[in-house]
C-alpha positions, 0 to 999 in steps of 0.5 A: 473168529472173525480177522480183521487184516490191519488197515493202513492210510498213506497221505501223499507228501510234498512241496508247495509251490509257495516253498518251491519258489521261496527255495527258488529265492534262497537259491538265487541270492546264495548263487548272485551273492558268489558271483559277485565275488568273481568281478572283485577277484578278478581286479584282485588278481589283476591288481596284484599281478600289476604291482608284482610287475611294480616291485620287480621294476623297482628292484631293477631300477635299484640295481640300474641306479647302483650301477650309474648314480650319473642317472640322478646326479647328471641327469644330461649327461654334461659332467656338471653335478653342481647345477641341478642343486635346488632343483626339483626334476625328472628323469624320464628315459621313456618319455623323453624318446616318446614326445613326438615333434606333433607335442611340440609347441611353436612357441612358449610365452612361460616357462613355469618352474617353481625354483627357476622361473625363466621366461623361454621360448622354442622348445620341445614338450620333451625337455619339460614334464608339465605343461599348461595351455594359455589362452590366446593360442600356441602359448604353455606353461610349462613344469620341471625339467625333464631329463634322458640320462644319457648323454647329450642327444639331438634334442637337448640342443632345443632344451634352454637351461642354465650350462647347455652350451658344453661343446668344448670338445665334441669329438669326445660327445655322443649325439644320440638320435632320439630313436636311439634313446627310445630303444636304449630306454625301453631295454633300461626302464622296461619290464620286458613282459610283452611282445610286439611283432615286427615282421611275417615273412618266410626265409632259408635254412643254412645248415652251419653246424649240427643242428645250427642254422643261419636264417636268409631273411628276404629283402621285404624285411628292414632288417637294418630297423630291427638290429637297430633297436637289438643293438642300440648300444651300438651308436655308429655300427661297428660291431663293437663296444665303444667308449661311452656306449655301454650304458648298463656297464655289463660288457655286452653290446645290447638294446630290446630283445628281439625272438624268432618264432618258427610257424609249422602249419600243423602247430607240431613242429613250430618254434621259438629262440631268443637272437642273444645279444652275442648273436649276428644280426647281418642286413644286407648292404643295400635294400632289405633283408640279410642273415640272422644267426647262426640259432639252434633249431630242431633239425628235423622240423626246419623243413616243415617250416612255412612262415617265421615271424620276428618279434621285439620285446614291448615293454608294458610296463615302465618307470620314470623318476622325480628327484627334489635336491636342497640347495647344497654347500659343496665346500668349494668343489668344482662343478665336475666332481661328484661330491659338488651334487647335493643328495637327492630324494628320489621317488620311482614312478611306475606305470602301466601302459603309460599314455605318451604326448602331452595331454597325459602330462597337463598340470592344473592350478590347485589350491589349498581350502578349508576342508569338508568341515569348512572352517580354518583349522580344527573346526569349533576350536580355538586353535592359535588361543587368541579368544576367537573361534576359528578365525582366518590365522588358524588355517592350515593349523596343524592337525586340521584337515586344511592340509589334506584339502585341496581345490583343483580349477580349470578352464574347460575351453582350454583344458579337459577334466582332470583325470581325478578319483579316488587311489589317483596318484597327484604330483605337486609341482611345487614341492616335488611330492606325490600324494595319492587322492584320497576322497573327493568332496565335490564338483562345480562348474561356473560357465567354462570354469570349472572345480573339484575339491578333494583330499589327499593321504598326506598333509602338505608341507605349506598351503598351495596357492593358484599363483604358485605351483600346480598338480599333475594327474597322470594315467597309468601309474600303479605305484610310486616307491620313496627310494629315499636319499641317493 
């Protein structure tokens, strides 16, 4: 009997080179395809990050205007609510404080205001937001009215308007310095969400209580500089809340934030306290240096201290205002009463790292046009029904693009490019309206004039012409909240 021991055949199995590399493939455009997504997040994250920052000024901005309806209604601080009626203007605390005297121009040929055209000369960029160089050298023209809030300061003496000759009883007047103003407007207007440092430098413990100390600062410290912005509310020093010079109302003598940070080389023992603004912040006399505090410290830890450093709070982000009054019956009030001011619409202009001088403020000549479709109102159409199809007298029909339509022009010899793209926030000069940029439809250059047509997200109340009215672009805005009427 013969036995046959079954037979098996193995065949070795694998993959090709062909499907290695083909995986290899799908492999890479699945994993390119997620990365892709991390650059978009991350400006996700950023952006919403930036306008959580935005709400949470305009809420502080509601509640600073709730508290002091002044900010609107008598932007300078003079007691007359009647004058600013048909106007159109700003009030830019920060921006005020912050256009140094290298923005100032030596003189002025037009002062351009749509509502108050009044030829002045010698002024400073501070007392208006928009300017416009003109051929032929230190010539501007300028925008609307910038106002600081508070009440009247070094610098308004340099502003021309209509009723700036209120001195009748300057006793009762504070004159801010413009560094005062800057540091009130920073604590007003400001996030509060940065610090900046001022100072590196050692110091000395009293021991006042337990765990209290007062810290000895040394003479290399300006520490007159520093008390000055933590106290700007304090005009003239004295420790004290004087009439007029609580501005926020809350009772407190304050400014910017100020912190101290306590540097222990092996990182176990350092330390950080806020100076409150019920604190003591003494210089010396004469020189630099003087004493801070008493602060509450860990006892233990203070003598391991090598270094502190002074901080003051930045504020990155920021905002300002534009208002549009109506001509306004005030029923024969007299100019100082409340009820004399016309109700304002008010638009609250956030910004992010905001870009000071004047070059961030430039307005340009923009005109309306006819839109991509390039025929007055709705192309193909006869809009006013008078037989002819897209005739001249159907521009700016309502419903046609006209009124979303626009054509920024400049001279490159004398102006840069308009910091224009689509999501910019524009502001029209003659209207008092923010509009944010929705397409840009192109771009030409002639020899040194140039132009770009673009369109906006909301239709424009009447045409815009290059005679009349103009549009800034400015840098850094991350939203603009309507407040309404106030």
């Amino acid at each position: 009997m013969n036995r046959h021991r079954p037979t098996t055949s193995t065949q070795a199995s694998g993959a090709t080179l062909t499907e290695v590399l083909m995986s290899m493939m799908i492999l890479s455009i699945g994993v390119l395809s997620v990365a892709s997504l991390f650059p978009v997040g991350i400006l996700s994250s950023a952006r919403a990050t930036q306008l959580t920052h935005a709400a949470l000024l305009r809420q502080n901005a509601e509640a600073v205007l709730a508290l002091n309806s002044n900010l609107i209604h008598d932007p300078d601080g003079d007691g007359n609510y009647r004058e600013h009626n048909g106007t159109i203007y700003a009030v830019d605390l920060l921006g005020w404080a912050r256009i140094g005297p290298q923005d100032t121009p030596q003189t002025r040929s037009d002062y351009f205001q749509t509502l108050q055209a009044n030829p002045q000369t010698s002024s400073g960029v501070a007392c208006f937001w928009g300017n416009q160089p003109v051929a032929g050298g230190q010539s501007f023209r300028y925008g609307i009215r910038r106002f600081h809030g508070f009440e009247e300061s070094d610098k308004d003496r340099l502003c021309p308007y209509t009723n700036f000759a209120h001195t009748s009883n300057p006793q009762q007047r504070l004159i801010r310095s413009d560094s005062v103003i800057g540091d009130e407007a920073q604590s007003l207007v400001g996030s509060r969400d940065d610090w900046l440092e001022l100072f590196r430098t050692t110091a000395k413990f009293n021991a006042v209580a337990n765990n209290q100390f007062q810290l000895v600062i040394g003479p290399s410290v300006d520490l007159r500089s520093v008390k000055q912005q933590w106290h700007a509310e304090d005009l003239n020093g004295n420790d004290q809340l004087d009439p007029g010079e609580d501005i926020n109302g809350n009772g407190v003598i304050d400014g910017v934030p100020i912190r101290i940070s306590l540097i222990d080389p092996e990182g176990r023992h350092s330390q950080v306290r806020n100076v409150p603004f019920t604190a003591a912040i003494t210089p010396n006399a004469s020189g630099g240096g003087g004493t801070i505090g008493p602060l509450v410290f860990d006892a233990p830890a203070v003598n391991r201290i090598t270094e502190i450093i002074i901080e003051v709070q930045n504020a990155r982000f920021s905002w300002m205002m534009t208002v549009r009054k109506p001509s306004f019956s005030h029923g024969g009030l007299p100019a100082n009463h409340p009820g004399a001011a016309a109700p304002a619409s008010v638009d609250l202009v956030v910004f992010f790292q905001r870009p000071f001088g004047r070059s961030n403020e430039t307005f340009y000549q923009v005109q309306s046009t006819v839109g991509a479709d390039l025929q007055p109102g709705v192309a193909q159409f006869d809009d006013n029904g008078n037989g002819v199809i897209d005739d001249a007298n159907e521009f700016f029909w309502a419903d046609s693009d006209d009124r979303f339509s626009l054509k920024v022009t400049w001279n490159s010899s004398l102006i840069d490019r308009p910091p224009i793209a689509s999501g910019r926030f524009v502001f029209d000069l003659k209207h008092g309206q923010w509009y944010r940029v929705r397409n840009i439809i192109g771009e030409t250059t002639t020899g040194a004039s140039s132009s770009i047509e673009f369109t906006v997200d909301r239709p424009l109340p009447d045409p815009l012409v290059l005679t009349a009215g103009g549009m800034m672009f400015p840098k850094g805005i991350i939203a603009v909240f309507p407040l309404g009427t106030k």
